[in-house]
FIROKE-457426 format. One record per residue: x, y, z of N, C-alpha, C in turn; residue in one letter. Coordinates in steps of 0.1 Angstrom, whole numbers, plus 5000, padded with zeros to 4 digits. Layout:
BEGIN
XYZXYZXYZA ...
END
This chain:
BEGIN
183312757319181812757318181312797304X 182212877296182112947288182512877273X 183312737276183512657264185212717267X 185712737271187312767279187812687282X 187812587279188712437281188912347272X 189812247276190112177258189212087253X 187812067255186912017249186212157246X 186212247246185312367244184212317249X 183512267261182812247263182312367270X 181012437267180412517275179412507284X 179812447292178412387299177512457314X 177912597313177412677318176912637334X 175712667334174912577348174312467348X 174512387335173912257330173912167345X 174512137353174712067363173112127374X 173512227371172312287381171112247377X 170812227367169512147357169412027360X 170611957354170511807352172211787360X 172711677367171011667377170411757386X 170911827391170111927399171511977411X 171012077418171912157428171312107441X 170511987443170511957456170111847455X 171411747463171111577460170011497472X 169211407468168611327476169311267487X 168711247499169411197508168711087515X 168511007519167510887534166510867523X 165611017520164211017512164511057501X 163511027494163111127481162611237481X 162511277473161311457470162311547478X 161411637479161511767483162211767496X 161311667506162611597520163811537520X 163611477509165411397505166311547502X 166011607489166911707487167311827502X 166611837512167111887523167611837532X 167211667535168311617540169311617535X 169411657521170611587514171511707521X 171211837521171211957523171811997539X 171711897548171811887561173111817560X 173011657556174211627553175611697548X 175011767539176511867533176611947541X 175612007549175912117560176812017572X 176811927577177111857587178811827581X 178711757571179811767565180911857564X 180511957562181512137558181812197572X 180912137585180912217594182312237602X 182912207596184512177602185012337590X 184612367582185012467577184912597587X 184312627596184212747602185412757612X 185912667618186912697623188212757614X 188812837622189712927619189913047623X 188613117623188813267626189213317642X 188813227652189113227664190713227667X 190913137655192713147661193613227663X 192713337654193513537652193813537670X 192513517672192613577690193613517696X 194213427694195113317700196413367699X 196813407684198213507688198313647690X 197113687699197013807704198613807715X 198013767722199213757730200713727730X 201313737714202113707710202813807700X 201813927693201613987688202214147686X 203014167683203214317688201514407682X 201614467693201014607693199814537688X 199014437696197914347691196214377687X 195914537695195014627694195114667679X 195914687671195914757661196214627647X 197014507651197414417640196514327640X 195614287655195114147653193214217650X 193114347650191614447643191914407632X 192914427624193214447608192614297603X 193714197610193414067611192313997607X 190914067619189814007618189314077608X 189314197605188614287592188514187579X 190014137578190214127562189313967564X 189113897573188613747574187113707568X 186013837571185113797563185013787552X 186013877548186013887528186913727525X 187813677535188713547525187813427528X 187013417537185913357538184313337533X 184313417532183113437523183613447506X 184913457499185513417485186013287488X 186613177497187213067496186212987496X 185312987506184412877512182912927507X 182512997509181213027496181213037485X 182113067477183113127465182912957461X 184112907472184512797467182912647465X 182112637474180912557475180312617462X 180012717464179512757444180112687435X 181512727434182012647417182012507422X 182112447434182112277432180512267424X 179712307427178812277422178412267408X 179012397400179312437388180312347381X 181112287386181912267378181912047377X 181112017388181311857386179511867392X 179511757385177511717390178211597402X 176811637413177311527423177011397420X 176211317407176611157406177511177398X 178411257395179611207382180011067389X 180110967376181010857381182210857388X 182810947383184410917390184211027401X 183811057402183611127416183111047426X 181910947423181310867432182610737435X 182910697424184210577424185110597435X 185510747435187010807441186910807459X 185210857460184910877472184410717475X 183810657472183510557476184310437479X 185610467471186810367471187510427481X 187310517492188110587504189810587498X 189810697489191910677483192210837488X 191110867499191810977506193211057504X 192811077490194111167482193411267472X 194211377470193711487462192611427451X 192711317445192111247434190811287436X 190111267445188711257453188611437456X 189211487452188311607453187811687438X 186411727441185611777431186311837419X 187311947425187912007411188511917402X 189511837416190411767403189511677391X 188511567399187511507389187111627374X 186811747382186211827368187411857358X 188511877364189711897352189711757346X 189811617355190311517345189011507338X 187511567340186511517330186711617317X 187411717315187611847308188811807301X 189711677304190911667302192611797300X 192411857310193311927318194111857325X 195311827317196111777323197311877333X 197511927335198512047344197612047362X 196612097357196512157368195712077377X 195311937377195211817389196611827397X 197711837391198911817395199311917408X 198912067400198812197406198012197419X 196812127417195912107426196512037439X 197211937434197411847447198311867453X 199011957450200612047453199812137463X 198912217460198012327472197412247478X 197212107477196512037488196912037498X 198611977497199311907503200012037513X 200312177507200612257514199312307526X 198212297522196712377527196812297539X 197112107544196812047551198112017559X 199212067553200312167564200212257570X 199712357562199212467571197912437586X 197212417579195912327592196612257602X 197512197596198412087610198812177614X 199912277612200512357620199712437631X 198912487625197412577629197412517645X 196912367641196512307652197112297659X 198012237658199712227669199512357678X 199512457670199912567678199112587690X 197912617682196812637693196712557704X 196612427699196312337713197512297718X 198612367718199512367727199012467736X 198812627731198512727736197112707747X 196812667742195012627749195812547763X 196712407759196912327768197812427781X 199012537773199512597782198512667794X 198012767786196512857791196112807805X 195712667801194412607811195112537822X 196812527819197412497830197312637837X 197712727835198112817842196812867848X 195912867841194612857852194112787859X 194812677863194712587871193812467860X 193312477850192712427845192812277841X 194312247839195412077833196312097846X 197011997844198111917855198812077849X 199812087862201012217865201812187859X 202412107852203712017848203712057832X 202312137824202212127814202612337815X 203012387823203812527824204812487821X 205712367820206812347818207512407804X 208512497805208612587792210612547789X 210612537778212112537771212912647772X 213812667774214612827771214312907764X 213612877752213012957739211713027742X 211212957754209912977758209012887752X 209312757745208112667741207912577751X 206612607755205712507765206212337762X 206912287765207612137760206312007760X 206112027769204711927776203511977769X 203312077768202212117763201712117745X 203112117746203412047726203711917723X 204211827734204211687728202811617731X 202011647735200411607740199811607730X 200011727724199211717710199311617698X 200611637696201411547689201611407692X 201311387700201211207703199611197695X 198811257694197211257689197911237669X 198611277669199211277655199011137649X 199711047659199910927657199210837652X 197710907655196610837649196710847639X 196910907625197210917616197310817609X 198410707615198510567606197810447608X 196510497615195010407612194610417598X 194910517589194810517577195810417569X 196310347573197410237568196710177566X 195410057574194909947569193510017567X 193109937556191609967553190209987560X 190709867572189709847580189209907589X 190210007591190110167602189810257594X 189210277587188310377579187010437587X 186510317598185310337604186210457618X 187410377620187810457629187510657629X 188810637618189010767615187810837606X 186610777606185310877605184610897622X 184910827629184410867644185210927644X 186710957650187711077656187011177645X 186811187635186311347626185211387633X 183811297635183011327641183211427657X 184011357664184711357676184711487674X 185811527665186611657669185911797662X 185011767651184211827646182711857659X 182711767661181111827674182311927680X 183511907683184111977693184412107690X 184412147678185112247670183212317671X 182012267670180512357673180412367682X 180912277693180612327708181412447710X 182612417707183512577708182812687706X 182512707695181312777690180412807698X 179412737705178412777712179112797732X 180212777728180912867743181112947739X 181613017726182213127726181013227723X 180013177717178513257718178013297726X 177913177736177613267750178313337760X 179713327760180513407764180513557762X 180213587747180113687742178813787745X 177813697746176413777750176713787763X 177313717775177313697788178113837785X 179213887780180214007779179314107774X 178714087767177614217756176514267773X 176414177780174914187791175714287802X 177014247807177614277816177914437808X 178514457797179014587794177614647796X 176514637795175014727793175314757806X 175214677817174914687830176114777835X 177914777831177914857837178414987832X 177414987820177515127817178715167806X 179415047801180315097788179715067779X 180715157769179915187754180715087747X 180415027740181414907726181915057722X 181615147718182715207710184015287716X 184015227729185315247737186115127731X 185914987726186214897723187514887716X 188614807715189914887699188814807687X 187914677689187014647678186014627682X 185014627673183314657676182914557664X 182114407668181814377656180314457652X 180014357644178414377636177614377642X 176214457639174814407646175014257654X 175714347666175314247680174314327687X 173514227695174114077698173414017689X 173114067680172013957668173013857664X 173613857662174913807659175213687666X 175513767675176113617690174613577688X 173313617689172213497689171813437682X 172513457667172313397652173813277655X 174713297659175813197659175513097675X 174813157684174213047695173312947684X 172213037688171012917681171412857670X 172512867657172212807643173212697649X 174312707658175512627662174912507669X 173612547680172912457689172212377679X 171712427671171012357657171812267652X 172612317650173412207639174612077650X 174512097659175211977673174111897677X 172111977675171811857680170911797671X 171311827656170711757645172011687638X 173611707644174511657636174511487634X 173711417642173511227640172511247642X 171311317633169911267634169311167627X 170211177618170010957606169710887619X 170610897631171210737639169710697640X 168610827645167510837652166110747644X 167110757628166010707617165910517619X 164510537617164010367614165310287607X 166210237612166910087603168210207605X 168610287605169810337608170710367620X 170110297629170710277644171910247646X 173010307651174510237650174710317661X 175410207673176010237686176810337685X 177610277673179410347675179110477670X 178610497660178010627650177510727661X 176510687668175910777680176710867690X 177310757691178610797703179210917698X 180010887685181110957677179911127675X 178911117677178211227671178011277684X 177611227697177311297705178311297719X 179411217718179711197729180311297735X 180811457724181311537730180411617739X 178911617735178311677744177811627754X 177811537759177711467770179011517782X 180011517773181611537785181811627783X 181011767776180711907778180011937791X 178711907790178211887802178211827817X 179411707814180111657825181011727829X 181711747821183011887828182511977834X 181612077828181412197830180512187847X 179412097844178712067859179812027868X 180411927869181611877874182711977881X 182712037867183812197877183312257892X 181812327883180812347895181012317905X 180512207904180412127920181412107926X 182612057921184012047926184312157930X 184412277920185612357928184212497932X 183012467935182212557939181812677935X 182012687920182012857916181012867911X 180612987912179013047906179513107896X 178313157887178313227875178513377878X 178913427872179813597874178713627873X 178113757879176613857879177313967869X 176714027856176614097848177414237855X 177314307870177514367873178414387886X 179114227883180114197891181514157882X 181014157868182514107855183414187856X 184214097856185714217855186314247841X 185514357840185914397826187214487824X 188214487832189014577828190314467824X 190314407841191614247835193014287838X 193314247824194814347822195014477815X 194114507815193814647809195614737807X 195514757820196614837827198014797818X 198414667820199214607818199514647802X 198914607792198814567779198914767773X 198114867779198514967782199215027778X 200214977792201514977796202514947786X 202414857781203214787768203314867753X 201714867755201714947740202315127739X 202315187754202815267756204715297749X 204715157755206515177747206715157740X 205515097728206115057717206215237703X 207315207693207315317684205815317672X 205615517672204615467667204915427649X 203915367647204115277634203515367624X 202815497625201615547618202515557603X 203715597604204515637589205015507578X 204715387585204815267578205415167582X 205615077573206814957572208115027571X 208315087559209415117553210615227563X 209715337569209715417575210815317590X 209915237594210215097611212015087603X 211815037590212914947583214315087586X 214015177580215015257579215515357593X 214315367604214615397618215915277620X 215115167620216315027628216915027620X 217515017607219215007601220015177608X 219215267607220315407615220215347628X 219415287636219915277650221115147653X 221015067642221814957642223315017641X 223215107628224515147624225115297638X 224215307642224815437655225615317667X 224615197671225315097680226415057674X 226715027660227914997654229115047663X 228815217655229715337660230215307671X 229015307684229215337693230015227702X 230115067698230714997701232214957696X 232415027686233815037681234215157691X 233815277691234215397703234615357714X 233915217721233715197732235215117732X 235315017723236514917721237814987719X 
END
């Protein structure tokens, strides 16, 4: 920004000026730049997911009260530096009509090429680190695949066991991996090579849509879940700070992530709504998850007959006992890593002993 690059260009917030920090969108003026502003919100909304999945290897976790707190602690800070951090310098660093930024995206070559930074190195002529860039791409969207895998095996296991999926998806390997419950996911993989012909490009912007509404709906179950849990502890009489974690000004919280989530699922295809922008397929892809949100969930209802839990009938204790129980046996950790390391090599080396004694 500072003239730090091999043009010495210093071009500070010039982009914020000319053209400006918020692009036109449908309209002009002052409305275009907010739509435009919606669109990019609509767009990124797939960025929020992640943090939920801490909870996911709870159950997997040694001593999960104390590792999977730490967990969530450090998440607002890599979140609020990656993805806010990060949406700042795209801005700073490439103007949104640069040509080859408009070229890269509009010629769909769905490769590192097309993203903002690398355009601003090749405009800066930095040759190394596009290279560097696409090396962290390629690992970031390994990691995400993996991410996914896991979970929605785990989810698929879960909802069997709650009766929730066919019983067949308990089916577990010797190692303990849910078998059925991991190739389901992975057949969804396959879609993947709709990106082979050009002509499925419309495809694979519906399935994004698709799975993106599904990733805000999540969101607004887990919002209400959480106030439904916040209403029941008032009622019966526990404190959050019995809790092993206590977030932030709740429930403001859970009612700032209900309502902005509800907001943004039922303004996510509000173009379709606009004069001359009507598209069947488009609509679908934007709303269809909420429709078979509300088919399932009514559906359950009535099928299997169950009412909503009364505040002062929740079973907040669960497995309480159990988990307890567990952490009871485990050693305590307060003196460190190093401290764990050097307990287990002397206990290793006494079994040694003791099995040559024995021989």
């Amino acid at each position: 920004m500072v003239g730090g690059n091999p043009k010495h260009d210093a071009y500070g917030f010039r982009y914020w000026r000319e053209p400006g920090s918020f692009a036109e969108y449908v309209t002009q003026g002052s409305l275009g730049r907010f739509q435009g502003f919606l669109g990019a919100l609509f767009q990124a909304a797939f960025t929020i997911v992640g943090p939920e999945y801490l909870s996911m290897v709870a159950g997997e976790a040694v001593n999960p009260r104390k590792t999977v707190k730490s967990a969530f602690k450090t998440t607002y800070w890599r979140y609020g530096i990656f993805f806010i951090g990060g949406a700042l310098c795209v801005g700073i660093v490439v103007p949104y009509n640069d040509a080859g930024l408009i070229e890269k995206l509009n010629g769909g070559s769905g490769t590192g090429a097309a993203s903002p930074y690398v355009v601003a190195m090749s405009n800066l002529g930095i040759e190394v680190l596009p290279h560097i860039t696409n090396a962290l791409l390629v690992t970031s969207i390994f990691s995400a695949g993996n991410s996914y895998v896991y979970c929605s095996t785990r989810s698929i296991y879960a909802m069997s066991l709650d009766g929730h999926a066919p019983a067949f998806f308990q089916k577990c390997t010797k190692s303990g991996v849910p078998i059925y419950a991991f190739i389901m996911p992975m057949l969804f993989s396959l879609l993947s090579f709709l990106s082979v012909s050009a002509g499925s490009a419309k495809v694979i912007t519906w399935l994004a849509n698709l799975t993106e509404a599904s990733q805000l709906i999540n969101y607004i179950g887990m919002s209400t879940v959480y106030l439904f849990f916040y209403r029941a502890l008032k009622a019966q009489g526990i404190s959050r700070d019995t809790l092993p974690y206590k977030g932030w000004w709740q429930p403001f919280c859970g009612w700032f992530g209900l309502c902005s989530m509800f907001f943004t699922v039922c303004m996510y295809g509000y173009t379709t709504f606009l004069p001359g922008w009507w598209n069947t397929g488009t609509f679908f892809s934007y709303y269809t998850m909420c429709f078979v949100s509300i088919i399932l969930y009514t559906g359950w209802k009535v099928i299997k007959k169950t009412k909503v839990v009364k505040p002062h009938e929740a079973d907040l204790v669960w497995e309480r006992p159990l988990i307890d129980a567990y952490e009871a046996t485990l050693i305590d950790d307060s003196k460190g890593f190093w401290d764990d390391c050097t307990k287990a090599i002397g206990l290793r080396k006494r079994q040694k002993v003791d099995d040559t004694f024995e021989l």
